[in-house]
TIGU-66570 format. One line per 2 residues: their letters; for each residue x, z, y of C-alpha. Coordinates in steps of 0.001 Angstrom, whole numbers, plus 500000, padded with zeros to 6 digits. Layout:
residues N
a> X,Z,Y ~ ...;
end
This chain:
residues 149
xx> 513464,500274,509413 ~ 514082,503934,510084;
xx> 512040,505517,506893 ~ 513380,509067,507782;
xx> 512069,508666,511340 ~ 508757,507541,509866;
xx> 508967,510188,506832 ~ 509398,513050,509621;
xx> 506394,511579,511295 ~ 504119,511156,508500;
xx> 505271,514876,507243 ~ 504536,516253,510552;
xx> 500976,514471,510890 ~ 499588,515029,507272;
xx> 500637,518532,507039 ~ 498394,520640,505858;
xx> 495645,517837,505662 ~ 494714,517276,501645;
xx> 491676,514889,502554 ~ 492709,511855,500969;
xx> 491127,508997,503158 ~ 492189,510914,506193;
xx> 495842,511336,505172 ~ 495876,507279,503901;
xx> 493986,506685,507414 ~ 497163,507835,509008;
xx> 500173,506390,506656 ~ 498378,503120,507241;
xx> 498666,503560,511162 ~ 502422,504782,511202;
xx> 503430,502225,508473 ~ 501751,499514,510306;
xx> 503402,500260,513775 ~ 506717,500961,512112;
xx> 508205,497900,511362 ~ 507513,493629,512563;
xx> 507441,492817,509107 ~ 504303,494429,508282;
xx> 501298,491790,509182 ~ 498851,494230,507220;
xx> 498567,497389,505593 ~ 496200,499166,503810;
xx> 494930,501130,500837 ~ 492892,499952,498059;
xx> 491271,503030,496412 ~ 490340,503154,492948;
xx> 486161,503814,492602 ~ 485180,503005,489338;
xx> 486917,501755,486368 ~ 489152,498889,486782;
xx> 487657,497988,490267 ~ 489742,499011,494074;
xx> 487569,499249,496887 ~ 489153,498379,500680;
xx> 489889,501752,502011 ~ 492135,502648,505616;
xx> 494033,499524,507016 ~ 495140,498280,509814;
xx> 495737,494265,510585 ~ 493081,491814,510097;
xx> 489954,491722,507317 ~ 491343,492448,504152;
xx> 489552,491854,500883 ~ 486829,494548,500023;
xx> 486407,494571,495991 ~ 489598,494133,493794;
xx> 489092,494231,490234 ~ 492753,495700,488013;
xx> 492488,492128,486473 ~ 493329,489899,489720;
xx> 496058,489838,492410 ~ 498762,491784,493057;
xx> 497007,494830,493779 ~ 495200,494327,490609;
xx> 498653,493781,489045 ~ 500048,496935,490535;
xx> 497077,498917,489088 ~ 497095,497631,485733;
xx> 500923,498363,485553 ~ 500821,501370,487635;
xx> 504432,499917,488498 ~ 505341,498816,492408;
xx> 504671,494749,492894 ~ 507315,493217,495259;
xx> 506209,489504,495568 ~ 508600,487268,497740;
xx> 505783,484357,497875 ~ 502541,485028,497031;
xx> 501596,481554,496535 ~ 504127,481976,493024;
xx> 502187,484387,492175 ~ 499910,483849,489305;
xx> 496319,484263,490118 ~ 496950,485968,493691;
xx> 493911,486609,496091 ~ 494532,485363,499519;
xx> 492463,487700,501611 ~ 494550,486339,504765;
xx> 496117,482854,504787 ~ 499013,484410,506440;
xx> 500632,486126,504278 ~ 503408,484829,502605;
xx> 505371,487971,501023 ~ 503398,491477,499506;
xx> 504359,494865,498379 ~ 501597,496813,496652;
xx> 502768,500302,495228 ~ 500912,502500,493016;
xx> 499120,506082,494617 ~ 499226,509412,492317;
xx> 497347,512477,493294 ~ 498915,516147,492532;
xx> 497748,515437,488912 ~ 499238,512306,488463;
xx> 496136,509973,488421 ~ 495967,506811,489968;
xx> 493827,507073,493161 ~ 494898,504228,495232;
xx> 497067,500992,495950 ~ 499316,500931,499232;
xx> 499413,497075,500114 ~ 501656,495901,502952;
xx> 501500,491929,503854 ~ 503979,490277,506158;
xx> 503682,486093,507378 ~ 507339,486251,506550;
xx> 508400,484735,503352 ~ 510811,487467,501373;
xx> 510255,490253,503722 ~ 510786,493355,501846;
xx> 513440,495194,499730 ~ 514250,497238,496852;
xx> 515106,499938,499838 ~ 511098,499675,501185;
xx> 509795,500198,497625 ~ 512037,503410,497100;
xx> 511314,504837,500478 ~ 507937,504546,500453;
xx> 507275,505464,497256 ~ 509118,508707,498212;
xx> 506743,508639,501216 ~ 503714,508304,499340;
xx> 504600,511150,496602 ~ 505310,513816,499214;
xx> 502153,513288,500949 ~ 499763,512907,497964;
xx> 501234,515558,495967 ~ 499346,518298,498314;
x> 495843,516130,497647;
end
């Protein structure tokens, strides 16, 4: 994966945009295309207390209510902490929106003030697909661009 390729790219597409489901619209398109790994990815935007709401995604159906207290995106909420899950079928009480996927990363979504807005969830149908390296770049990716929103 070439994250400063796709950090350039994202930079250069968002800037200037503060409109959060536009800028997610886009990160979910260049994320997507970026890498074989990535069966599905999306955001899950917080809309009420303790409940995530499908927002931009690309790949198949994903799930559209998530409450904080189920899955890994509900995990990742509650914890406001990054989820890297290997196998999702280890995971205690995981939602299987798509029986396909077989590894998740769900990371956490601050606006300028520091308030949860969203979930980023990326599926692969490849058992163990990510790494310590895609949490820490796109985390970095995700601060940059939702510090100007």
């Amino acid at each position: 994966m070439d994250y400063p390729t796709l950090a350039a790219t994202i930079d250069s597409l968002t800037h200037g945009e503060t409109d959060q489901i536009a800028l997610m619209a886009t990160i979910a398109c260049e994320v997507y295309h970026a890498d074989a790994r990535f069966d599905w990815v999306g955001f899950y935007r917080v809309t009420a207390p303790e409940t995530l709401k499908i927002g931009p995604y690309q790949g198949g159906h994903g799930c559209l209510v998530i409450p904080f207290s189920r899955g890994v995106c509900g995990a990742c909420a509650r914890s406001r902490a990054p989820q890297l899950v290997a196998d999702v079928n280890a995971f205690p009480d995981h939602i299987a929106c798509s029986s396909s996927t077989l590894s998740e990363l769900v990371l956490p979504v601050f606006d300028a003030e520091g308030a949860l807005i969203a979930v980023f969830d990326i599926d692969s149908d490849q058992a163990d697909a990510f790494t310590e390296t895609d949490v820490q770049e796109l985390t970095k990716i995700l601060a940059h661009v939702f510090a100007r929103s």
